[in-house]
KOLVO-47199 format. One record per residue (C-alpha): residue in one letter; x, y, z. Coordinates in nm, 2 decimals, padded with zeros to 4 digits, always signed. Example, Ala and Ser with C-alpha at 12.3 -4.5 7.8 and 13.67 -1.06 7.14 Angstrom:
2
(A (+01.23 -00.45 +00.78))
(S (+01.37 -00.11 +00.71))
***
This chain:
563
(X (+07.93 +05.73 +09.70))
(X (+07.77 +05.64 +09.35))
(X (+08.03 +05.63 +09.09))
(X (+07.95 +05.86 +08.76))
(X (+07.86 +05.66 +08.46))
(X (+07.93 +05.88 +08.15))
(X (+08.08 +06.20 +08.07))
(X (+07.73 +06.38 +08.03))
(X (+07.64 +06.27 +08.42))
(X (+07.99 +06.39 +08.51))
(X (+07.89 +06.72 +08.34))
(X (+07.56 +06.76 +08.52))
(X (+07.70 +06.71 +08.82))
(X (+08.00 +06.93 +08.79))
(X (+07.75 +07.22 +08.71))
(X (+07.64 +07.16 +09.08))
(X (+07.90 +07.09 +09.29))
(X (+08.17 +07.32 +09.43))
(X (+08.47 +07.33 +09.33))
(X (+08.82 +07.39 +09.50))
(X (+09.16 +07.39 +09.38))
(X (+09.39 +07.20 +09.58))
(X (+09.74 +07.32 +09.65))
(X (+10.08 +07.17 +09.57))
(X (+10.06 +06.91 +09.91))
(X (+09.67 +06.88 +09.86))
(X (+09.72 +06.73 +09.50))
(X (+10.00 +06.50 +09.64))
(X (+09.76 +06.39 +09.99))
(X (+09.47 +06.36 +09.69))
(X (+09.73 +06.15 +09.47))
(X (+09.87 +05.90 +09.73))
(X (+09.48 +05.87 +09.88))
(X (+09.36 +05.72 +09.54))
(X (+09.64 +05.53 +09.42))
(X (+09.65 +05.34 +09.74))
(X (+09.97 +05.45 +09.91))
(X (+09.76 +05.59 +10.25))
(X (+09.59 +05.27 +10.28))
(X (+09.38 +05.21 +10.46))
(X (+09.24 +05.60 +10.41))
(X (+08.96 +05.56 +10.18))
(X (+08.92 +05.99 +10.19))
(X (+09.01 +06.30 +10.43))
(X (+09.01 +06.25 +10.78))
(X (+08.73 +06.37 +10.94))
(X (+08.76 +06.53 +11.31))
(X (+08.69 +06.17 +11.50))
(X (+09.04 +06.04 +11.29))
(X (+09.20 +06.38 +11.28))
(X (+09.18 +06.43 +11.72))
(X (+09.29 +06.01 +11.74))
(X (+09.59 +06.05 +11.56))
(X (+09.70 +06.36 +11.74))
(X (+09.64 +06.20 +12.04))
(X (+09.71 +05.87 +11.98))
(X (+09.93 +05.83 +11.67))
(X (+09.66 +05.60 +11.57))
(X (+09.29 +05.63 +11.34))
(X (+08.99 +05.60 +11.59))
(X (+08.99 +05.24 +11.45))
(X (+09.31 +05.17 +11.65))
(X (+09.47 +05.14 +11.34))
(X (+09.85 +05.28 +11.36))
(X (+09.85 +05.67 +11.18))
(X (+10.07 +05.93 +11.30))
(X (+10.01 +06.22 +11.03))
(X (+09.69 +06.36 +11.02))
(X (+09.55 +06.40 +10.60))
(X (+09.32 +06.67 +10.59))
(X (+09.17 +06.85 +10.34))
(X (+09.19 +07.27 +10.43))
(X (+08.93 +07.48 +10.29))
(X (+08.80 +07.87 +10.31))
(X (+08.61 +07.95 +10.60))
(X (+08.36 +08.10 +10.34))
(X (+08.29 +07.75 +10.12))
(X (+08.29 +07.60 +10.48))
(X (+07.96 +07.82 +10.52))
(X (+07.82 +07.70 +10.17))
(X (+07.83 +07.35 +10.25))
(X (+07.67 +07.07 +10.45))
(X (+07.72 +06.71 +10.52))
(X (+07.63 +06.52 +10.20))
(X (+07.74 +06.76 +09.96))
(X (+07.97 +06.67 +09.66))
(X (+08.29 +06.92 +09.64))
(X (+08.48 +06.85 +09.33))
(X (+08.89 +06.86 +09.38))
(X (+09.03 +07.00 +09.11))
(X (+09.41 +07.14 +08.95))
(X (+09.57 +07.47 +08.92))
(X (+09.44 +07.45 +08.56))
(X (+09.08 +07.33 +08.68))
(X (+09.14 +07.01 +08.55))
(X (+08.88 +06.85 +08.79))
(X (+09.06 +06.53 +08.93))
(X (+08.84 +06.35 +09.19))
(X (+08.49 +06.42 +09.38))
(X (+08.45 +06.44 +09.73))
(X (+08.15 +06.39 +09.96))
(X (+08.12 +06.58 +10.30))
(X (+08.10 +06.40 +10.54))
(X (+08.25 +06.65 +10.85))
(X (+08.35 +07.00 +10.86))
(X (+08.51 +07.17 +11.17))
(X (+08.70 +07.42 +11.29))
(X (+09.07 +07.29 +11.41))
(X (+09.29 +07.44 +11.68))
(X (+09.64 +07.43 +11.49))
(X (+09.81 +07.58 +11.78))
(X (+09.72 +07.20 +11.91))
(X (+09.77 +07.04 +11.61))
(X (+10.15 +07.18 +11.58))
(X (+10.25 +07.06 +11.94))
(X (+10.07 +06.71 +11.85))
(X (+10.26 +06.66 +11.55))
(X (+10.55 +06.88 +11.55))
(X (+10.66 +06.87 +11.91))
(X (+10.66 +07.22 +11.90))
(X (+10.45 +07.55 +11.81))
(X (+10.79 +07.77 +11.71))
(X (+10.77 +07.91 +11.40))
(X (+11.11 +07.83 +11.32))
(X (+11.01 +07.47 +11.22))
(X (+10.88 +07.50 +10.85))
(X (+10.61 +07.25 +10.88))
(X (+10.49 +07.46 +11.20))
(X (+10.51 +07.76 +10.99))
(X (+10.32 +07.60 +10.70))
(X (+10.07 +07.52 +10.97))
(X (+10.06 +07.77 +11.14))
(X (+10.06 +08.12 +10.89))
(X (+09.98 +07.91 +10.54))
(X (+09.67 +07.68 +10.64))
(X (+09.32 +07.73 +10.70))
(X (+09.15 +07.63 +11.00))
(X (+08.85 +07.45 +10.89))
(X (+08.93 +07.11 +10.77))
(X (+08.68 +06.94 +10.56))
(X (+08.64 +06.54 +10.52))
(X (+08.49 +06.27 +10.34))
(X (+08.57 +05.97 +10.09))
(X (+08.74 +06.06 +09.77))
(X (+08.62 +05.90 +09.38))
(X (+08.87 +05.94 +09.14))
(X (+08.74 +06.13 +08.82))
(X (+09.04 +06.11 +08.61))
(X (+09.41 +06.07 +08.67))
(X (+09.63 +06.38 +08.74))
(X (+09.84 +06.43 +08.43))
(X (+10.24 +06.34 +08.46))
(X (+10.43 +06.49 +08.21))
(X (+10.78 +06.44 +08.31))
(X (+10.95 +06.13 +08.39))
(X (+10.59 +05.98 +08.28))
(X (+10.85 +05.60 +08.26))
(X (+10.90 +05.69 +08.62))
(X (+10.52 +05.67 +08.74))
(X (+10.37 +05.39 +08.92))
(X (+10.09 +05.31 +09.14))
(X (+10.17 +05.06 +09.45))
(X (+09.98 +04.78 +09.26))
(X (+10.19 +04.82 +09.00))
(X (+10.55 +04.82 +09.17))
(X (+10.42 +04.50 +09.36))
(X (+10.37 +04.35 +09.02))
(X (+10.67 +04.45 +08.89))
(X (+10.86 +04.33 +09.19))
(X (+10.69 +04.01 +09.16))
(X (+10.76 +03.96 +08.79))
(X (+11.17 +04.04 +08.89))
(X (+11.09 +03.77 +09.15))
(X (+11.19 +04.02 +09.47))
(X (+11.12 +03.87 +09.78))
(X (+11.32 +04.18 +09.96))
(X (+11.30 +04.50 +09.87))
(X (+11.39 +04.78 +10.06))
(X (+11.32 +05.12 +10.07))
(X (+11.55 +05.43 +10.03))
(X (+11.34 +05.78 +10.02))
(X (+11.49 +06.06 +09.81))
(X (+11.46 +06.39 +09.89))
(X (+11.75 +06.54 +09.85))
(X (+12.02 +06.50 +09.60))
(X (+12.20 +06.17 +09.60))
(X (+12.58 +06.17 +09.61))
(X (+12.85 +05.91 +09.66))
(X (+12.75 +05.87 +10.06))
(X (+12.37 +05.75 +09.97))
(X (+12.50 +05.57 +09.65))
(X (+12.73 +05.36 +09.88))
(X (+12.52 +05.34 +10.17))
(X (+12.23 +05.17 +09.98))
(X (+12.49 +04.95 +09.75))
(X (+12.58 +04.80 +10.09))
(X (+12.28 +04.76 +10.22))
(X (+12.14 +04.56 +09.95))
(X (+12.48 +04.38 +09.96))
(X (+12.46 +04.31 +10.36))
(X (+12.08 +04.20 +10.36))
(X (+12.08 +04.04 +10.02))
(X (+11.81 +04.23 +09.91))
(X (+11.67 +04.51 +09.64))
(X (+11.63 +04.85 +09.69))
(X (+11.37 +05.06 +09.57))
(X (+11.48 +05.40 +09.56))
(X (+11.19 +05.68 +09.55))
(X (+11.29 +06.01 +09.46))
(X (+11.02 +06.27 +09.63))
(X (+10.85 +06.46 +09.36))
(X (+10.58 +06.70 +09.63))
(X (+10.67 +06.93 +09.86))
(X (+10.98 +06.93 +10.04))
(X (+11.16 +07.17 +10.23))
(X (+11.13 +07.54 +10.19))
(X (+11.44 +07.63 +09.90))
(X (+11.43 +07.32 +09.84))
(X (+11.59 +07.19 +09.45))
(X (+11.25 +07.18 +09.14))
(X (+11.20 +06.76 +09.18))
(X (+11.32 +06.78 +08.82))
(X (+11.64 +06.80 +08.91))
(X (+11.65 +06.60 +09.19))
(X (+11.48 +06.32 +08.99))
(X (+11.81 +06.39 +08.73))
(X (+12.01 +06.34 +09.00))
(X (+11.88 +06.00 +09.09))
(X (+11.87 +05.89 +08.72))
(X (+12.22 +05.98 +08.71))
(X (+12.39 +05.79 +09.03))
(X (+12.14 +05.51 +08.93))
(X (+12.42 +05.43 +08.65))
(X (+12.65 +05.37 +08.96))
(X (+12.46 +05.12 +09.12))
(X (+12.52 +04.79 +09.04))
(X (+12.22 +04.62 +08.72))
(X (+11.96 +04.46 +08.86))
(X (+11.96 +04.56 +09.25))
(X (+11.77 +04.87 +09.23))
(X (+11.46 +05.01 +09.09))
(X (+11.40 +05.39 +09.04))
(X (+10.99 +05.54 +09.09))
(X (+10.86 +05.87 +09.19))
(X (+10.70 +05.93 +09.51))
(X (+10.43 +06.18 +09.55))
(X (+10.46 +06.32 +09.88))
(X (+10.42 +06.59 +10.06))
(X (+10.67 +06.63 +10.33))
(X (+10.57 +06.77 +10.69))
(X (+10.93 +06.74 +10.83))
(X (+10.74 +06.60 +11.15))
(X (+11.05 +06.39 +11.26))
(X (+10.99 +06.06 +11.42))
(X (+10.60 +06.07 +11.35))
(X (+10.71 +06.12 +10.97))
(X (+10.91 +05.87 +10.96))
(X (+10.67 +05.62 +11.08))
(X (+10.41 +05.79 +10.83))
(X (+10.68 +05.71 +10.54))
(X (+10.73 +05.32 +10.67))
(X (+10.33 +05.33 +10.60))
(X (+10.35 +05.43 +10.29))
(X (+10.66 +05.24 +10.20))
(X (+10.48 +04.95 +10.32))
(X (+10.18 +05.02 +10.04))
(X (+10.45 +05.03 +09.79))
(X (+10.59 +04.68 +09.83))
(X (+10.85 +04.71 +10.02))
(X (+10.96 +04.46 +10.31))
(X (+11.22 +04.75 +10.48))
(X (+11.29 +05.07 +10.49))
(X (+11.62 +05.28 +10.55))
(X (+11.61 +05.53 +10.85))
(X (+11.88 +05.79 +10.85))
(X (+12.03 +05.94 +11.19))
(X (+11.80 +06.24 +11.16))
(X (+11.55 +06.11 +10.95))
(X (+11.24 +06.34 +10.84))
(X (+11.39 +06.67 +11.01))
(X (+11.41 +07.01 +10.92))
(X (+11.76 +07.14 +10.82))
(X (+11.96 +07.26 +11.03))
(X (+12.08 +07.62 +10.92))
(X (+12.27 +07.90 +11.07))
(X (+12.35 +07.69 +11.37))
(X (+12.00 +07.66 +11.52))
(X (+11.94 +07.36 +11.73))
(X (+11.80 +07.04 +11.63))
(X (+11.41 +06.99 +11.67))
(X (+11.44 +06.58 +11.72))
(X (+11.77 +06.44 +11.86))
(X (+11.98 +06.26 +11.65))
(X (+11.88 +05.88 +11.60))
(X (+11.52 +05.99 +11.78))
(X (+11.33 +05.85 +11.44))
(X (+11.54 +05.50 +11.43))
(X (+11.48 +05.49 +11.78))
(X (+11.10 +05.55 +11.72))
(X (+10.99 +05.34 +11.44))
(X (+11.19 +05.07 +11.57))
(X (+10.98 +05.01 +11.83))
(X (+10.68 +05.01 +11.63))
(X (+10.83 +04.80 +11.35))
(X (+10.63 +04.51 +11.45))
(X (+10.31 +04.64 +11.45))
(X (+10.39 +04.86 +11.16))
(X (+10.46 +04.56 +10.92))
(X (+10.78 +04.66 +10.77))
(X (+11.17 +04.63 +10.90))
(X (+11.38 +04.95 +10.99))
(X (+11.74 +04.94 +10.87))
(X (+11.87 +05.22 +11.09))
(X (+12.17 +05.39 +10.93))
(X (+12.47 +05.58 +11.13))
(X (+12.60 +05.90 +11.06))
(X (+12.90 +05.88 +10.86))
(X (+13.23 +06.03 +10.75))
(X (+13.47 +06.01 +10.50))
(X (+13.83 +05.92 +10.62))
(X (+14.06 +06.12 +10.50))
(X (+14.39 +05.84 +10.56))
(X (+14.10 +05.53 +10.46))
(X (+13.91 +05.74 +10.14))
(X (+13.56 +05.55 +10.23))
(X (+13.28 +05.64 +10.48))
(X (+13.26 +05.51 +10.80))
(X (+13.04 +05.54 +11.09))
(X (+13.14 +05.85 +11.26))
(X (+13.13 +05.61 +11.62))
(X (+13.46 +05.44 +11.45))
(X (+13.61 +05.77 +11.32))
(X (+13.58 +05.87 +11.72))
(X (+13.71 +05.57 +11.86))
(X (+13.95 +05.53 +11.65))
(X (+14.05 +05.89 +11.61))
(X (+14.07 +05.87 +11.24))
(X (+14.10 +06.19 +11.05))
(X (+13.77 +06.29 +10.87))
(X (+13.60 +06.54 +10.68))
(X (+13.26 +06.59 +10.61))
(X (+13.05 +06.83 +10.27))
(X (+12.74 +06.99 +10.35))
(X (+12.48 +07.11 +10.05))
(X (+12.58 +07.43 +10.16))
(X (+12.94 +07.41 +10.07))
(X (+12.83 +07.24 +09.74))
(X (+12.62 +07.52 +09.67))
(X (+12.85 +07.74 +09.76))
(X (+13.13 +07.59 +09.56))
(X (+12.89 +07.57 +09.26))
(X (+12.85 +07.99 +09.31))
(X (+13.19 +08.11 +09.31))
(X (+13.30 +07.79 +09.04))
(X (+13.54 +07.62 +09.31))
(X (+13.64 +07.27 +09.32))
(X (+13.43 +07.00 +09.45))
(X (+13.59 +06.67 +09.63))
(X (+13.57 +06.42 +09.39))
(X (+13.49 +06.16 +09.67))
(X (+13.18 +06.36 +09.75))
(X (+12.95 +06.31 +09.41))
(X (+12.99 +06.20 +09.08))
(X (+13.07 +06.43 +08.75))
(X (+12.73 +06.34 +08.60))
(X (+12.56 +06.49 +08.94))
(X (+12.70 +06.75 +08.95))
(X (+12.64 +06.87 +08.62))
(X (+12.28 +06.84 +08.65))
(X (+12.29 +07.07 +08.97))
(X (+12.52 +07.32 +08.81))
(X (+12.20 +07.34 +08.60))
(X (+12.02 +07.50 +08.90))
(X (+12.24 +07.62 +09.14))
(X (+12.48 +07.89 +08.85))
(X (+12.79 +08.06 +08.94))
(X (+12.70 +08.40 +09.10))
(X (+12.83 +08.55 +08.76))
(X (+12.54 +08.41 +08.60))
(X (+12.26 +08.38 +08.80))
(X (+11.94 +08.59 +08.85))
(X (+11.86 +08.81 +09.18))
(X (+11.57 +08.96 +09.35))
(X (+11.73 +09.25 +09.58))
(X (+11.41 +09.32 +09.79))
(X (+11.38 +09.65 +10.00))
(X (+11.16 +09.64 +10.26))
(X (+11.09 +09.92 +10.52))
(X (+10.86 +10.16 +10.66))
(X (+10.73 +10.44 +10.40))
(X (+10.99 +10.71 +10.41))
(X (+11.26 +10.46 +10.51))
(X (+11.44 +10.53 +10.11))
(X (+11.39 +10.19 +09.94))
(X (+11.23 +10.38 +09.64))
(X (+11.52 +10.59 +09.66))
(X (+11.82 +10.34 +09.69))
(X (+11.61 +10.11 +09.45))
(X (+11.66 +10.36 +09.18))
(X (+12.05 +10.46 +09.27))
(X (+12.09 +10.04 +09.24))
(X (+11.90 +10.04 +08.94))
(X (+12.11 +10.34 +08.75))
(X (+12.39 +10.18 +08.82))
(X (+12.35 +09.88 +08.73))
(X (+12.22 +09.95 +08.38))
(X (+12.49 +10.19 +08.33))
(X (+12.72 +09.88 +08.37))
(X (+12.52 +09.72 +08.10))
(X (+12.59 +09.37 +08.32))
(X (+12.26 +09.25 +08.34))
(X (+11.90 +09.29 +08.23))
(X (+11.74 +09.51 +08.52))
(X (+11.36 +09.53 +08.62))
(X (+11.26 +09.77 +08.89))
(X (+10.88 +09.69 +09.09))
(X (+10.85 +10.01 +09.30))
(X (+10.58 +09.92 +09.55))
(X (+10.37 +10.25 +09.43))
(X (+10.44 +10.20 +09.08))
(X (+10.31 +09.85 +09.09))
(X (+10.00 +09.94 +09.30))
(X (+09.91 +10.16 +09.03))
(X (+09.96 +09.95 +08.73))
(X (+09.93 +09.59 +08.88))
(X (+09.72 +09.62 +09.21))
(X (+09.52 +09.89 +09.13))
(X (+09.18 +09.73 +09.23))
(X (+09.35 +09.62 +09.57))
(X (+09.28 +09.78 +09.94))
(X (+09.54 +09.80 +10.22))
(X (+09.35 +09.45 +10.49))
(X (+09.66 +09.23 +10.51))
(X (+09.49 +08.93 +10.27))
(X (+09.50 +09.26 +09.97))
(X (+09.88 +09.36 +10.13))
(X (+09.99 +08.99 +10.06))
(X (+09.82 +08.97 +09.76))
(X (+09.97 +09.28 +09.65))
(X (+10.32 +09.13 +09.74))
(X (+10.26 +08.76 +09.58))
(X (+10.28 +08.95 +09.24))
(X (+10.55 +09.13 +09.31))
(X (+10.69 +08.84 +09.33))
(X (+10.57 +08.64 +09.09))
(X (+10.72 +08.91 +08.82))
(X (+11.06 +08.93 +09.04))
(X (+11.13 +08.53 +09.00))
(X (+11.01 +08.51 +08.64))
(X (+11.29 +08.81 +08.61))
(X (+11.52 +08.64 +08.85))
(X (+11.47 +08.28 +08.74))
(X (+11.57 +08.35 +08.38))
(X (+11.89 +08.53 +08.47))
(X (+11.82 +08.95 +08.48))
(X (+11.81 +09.13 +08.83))
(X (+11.48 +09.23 +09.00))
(X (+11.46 +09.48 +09.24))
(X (+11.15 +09.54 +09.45))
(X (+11.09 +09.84 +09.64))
(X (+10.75 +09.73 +09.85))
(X (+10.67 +09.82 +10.26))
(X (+10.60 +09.42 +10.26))
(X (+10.50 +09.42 +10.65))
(X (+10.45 +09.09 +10.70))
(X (+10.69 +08.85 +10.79))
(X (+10.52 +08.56 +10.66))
(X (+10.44 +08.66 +10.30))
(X (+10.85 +08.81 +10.25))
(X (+10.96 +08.42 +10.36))
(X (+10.69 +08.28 +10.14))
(X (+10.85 +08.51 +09.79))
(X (+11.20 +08.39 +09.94))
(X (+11.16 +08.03 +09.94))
(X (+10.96 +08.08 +09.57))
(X (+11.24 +08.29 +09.46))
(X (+11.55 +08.07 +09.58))
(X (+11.42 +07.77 +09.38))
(X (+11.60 +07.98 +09.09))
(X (+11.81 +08.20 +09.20))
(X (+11.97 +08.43 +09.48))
(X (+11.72 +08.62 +09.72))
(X (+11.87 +08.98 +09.87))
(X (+11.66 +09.12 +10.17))
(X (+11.75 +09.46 +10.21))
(X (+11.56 +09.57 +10.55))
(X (+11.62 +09.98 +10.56))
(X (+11.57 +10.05 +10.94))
(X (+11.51 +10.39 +11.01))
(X (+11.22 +10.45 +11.31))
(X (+10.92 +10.56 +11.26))
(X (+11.01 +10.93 +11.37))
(X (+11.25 +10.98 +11.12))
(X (+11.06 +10.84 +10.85))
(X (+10.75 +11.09 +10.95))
(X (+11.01 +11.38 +10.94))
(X (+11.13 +11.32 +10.60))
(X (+10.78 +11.23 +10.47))
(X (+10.70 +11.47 +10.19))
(X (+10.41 +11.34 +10.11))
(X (+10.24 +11.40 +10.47))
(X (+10.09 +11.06 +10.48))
(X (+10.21 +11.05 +10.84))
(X (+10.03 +11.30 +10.95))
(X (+09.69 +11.17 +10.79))
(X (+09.77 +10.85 +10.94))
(X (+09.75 +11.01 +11.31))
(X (+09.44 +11.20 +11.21))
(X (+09.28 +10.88 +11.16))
(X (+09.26 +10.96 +10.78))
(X (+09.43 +10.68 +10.67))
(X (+09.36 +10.32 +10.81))
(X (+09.59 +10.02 +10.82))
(X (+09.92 +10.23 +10.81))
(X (+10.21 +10.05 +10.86))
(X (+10.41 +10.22 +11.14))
(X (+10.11 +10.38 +11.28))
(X (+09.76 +10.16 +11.30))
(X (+09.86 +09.85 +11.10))
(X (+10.24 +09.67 +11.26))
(X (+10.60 +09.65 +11.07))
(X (+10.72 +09.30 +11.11))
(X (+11.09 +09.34 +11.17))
(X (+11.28 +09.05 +10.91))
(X (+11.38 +08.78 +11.13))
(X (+11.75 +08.71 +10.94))
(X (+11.75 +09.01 +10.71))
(X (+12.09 +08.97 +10.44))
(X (+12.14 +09.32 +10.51))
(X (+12.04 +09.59 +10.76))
(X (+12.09 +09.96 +10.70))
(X (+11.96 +10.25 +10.94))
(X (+11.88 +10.48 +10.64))
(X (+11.84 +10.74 +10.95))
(X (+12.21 +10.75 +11.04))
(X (+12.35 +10.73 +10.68))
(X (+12.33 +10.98 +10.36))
(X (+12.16 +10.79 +10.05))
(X (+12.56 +10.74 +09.93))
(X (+12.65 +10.57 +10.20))
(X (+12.36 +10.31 +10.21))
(X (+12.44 +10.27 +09.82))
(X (+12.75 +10.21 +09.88))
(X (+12.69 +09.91 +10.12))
(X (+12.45 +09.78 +09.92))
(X (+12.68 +09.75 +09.62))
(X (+12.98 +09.65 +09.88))
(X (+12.76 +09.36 +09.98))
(X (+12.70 +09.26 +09.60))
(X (+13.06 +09.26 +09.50))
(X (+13.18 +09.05 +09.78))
(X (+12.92 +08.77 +09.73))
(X (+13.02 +08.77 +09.35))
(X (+12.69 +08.89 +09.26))
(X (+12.83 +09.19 +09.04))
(X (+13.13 +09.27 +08.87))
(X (+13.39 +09.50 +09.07))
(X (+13.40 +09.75 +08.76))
(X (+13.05 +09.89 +08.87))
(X (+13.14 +10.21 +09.03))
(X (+13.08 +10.24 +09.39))
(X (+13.05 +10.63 +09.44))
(X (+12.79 +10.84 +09.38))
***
């Protein structure tokens, strides 16, 4: 690919090519492809790469690869290009970052491409989901040329390419350096797990906060990246050294963790540490684990030869209650010590109702920073968003909330009735399911911008699909607390108490896409809560609704509860 000269060429040339704006993961696959942390990827995989590594775990080179990088496009652009054609790769602000030349394009089968990589096809995996309901299915490929660099405004001290950590590491005169990947935040159980480390092996650690994608709900990196600059003061001068990483986590469990020892690799480092469930999902509401326990230490292990860099596996520990350190939680059982362990959902939890957290699990400093982010429920925003067939009552309970609630004069209160915003916001918008999601991305867009800076949104939308209502959760948890109100009521006693008689044009074939009738009602998965607006008056929904928000802390118990 002929490099552009001058900022006139780079002009002429952007007048032709096509552009497309690259998502959160794209810009950090686009990011670690040009500043040399997916070596030896020179670009996007085309389809020969993409089918060896699901395959194989390896490029069509033989080279060892167990993720595949692709770049996902429209099924439309994929019908304006060809082979040879420049595409240029640009921001959310069209700040136009790098050029690529076609050099493939096909059609993938994801369903095949989950089970590759994931194990799995279940939606209940995030990454499959991401896959699966958030991804295009034409892939597009060819070698990247950077055009400028992407922009870093925060942290910009905490930036650096792989060339430049191997420098610095070489100016320090680190021989060892290992690797300790960020991303979640660090409390006293990392900060002593790596201090021993580097103790045991007489070595350095390079701790790399993860600044992409994570896991859905997941903290803003800023605060993680606090979080790390904070415990960094409790690590002992000169045995660390504290950069941003750039990626874009699939949650692919031991694949990804081989995928991370690449990359770690890239960055200078001659180990990495592997935790006992190392690049997989959370585990939440007691669902079962998608990789066992140890399955990644196990995995790259094996491969550490060939993969060029040492695994320093890492038990699960405990802290002893009778000892007051952590210990591997084989001792604790053998020696039947007493132990206790602190999830991030107790610390969230304690940080919402303003309880006390152990001092042996974090430090004062942390915990301030995430205090930032995660506010008692007396302060924080909420989205309470109804969602139900037409005639189900969300317009109706929506209001009775809303009254309320500015009667109380507690909180600043926006209401987003699904007609009122179709008129005013989403008026040019059909009823297809791309316009329906659409239609329910602004909603809520406006709900966290409401929620986020502290009021109450409530949305009153039919939001039929289940993929678009997680999608405005995990936006809207980032900030503050997400309410799904599912109003149950069948479709026959919706119709009856339909005033409007949009039933009845439904079945007369007037109508097209109705939910309930031609188009589907996606029943939420783990709705917050569930009322069968068909078996209770609209005072008696209310008053669970406002039950539910008292007891979580949500709303002050002065509100009154009768109507």
């Amino acid at each position: 690919m002929a490099p552009l000269d001058s900022v006139l060429e780079l002009r002429e040339w952007s007048r032709e090519a096509r552009s497309i704006t690259l998502s959160k993961r794209q810009l950090c696959d686009l990011e670690l492809l040009l500043n040399g942390g997916f070596k030896p990827l020179q670009g996007f995989m085309d389809q020969a790469n993409y089918q060896c590594v699901l395959e194989q775990g390896r490029l069509a080179d033989g080279t060892l690869w167990t993720i595949p990088i692709v770049l996902a496009i429209s099924e439309i652009l994929a019908d304006q290009i060809n082979c040879g054609d420049f595409l240029s790769l640009c921001d959310s602000e069209g700040f136009m970052l790098a050029r690529l030349q076609v050099n493939d394009v096909w059609k993938a089968d994801r369903e095949s491409e989950a089970e590759a990589i994931f194990g799995t096809t279940s939606r209940q995996h995030p990454g499959v989901r991401v896959l699966l309901d958030e991804t295009s299915p034409v892939y597009v490929a060819g070698p990247v040329e950077a055009l400028a660099l992407r922009p870093h405004y925060d942290f910009a001290p905490l930036w650096h390419t792989p060339d430049e950590l191997r420098q610095e590491f070489y100016e320090r005169n680190w021989d060892s350096v290992i690797a300790f990947q960020a991303s979640r935040p660090m409390h006293r159980i990392e900060r002593d797990t790596i201090v021993a480390v580097a103790k045991d092996l007489d070595s350095k650690i390079l701790l790399l906060p993860v600044v992409g994608e994570s896991k859905s709900g997941d903290l803003e990196h800023f605060v993680r990246i606090q979080c790390c600059k904070a415990i960094f003061r409790y690590i002992p001068e000169n045995t660390a050294f504290l950069s941003l990483l750039p990626i874009s986590l699939r949650m692919a469990g031991p694949r990804e963790t081989l995928w991370h020892g690449i990359i770690h690799r890239n960055y200078g480092c001659s180990a990495f540490i592997v935790g006992p469930d190392d690049s997989s999902p959370p585990i939440l509401d007691g669902s079962n684990r998608f990789y066992k326990q140890y399955a990644a230490q196990e995995y790259a292990s094996i491969m550490s030869i060939e993969l060029g860099i040492d695994v320093v596996p890492i038990e699960e520990l405990r802290y002893s209650v009778s000892k007051k350190i952590f210990m591997p939680a084989s001792e604790i059982e053998q020696q039947n010590e007493p132990s206790v362990t602190y999830s991030d959902y107790d610390l969230r939890r304690a940080l919402a109702t303003e309880s006390s957290i152990p001092e042996w699990f974090s430090f004062p400093d942390v915990i301030n920073c995430l205090s930032r982010i995660y506010l008692s429920n007396s302060r924080v925003g909420i989205t309470l968003f109804f969602t139900g067939l037409s005639g189900s009552g969300k317009s109706t309970l929506a209001r009775m909330v809303q009254a309320q609630l500015i009667e109380s004069g507690q909180r600043s209160i926006t209401l987003l009735d699904g007609d009122i915003v179709r008129q005013h916001l989403s008026s040019e918008l059909g009823f297809s399911r791309e316009h329906r999601d659409l239609n329910i991305r602004r909603i809520g867009f406006v709900a966290n911008e409401i929620s986020k800076n502290g009021g109450v949104a409530i949305c009153a939308p039919i939001a039929p699909y289940r993929a678009i209502r997680r999608e405005i959760r995990a936006l809207i948890e980032q900030y503050a607390v997400f309410v799904e109100i599912y109003l149950s009521a069948p479709v026959s006693a919706c119709e009856e108490r339909d005033r409007k008689g949009l039933y009845a044009r439904a079945r007369a074939g007037e109508l097209i896409k109705f939910t309930g009738i031609s188009d589907p009602y996606e029943v939420p998965e783990k709705a917050d809560l569930v009322i069968d607006t068909s078996r209770l008056t609209p005072a008696e929904s209310y008053r669970q609704i406002i039950d539910y928000l008292m007891e979580g802390g949500l709303i002050q118990s002065s509100l009154n509860v009768d109507m």
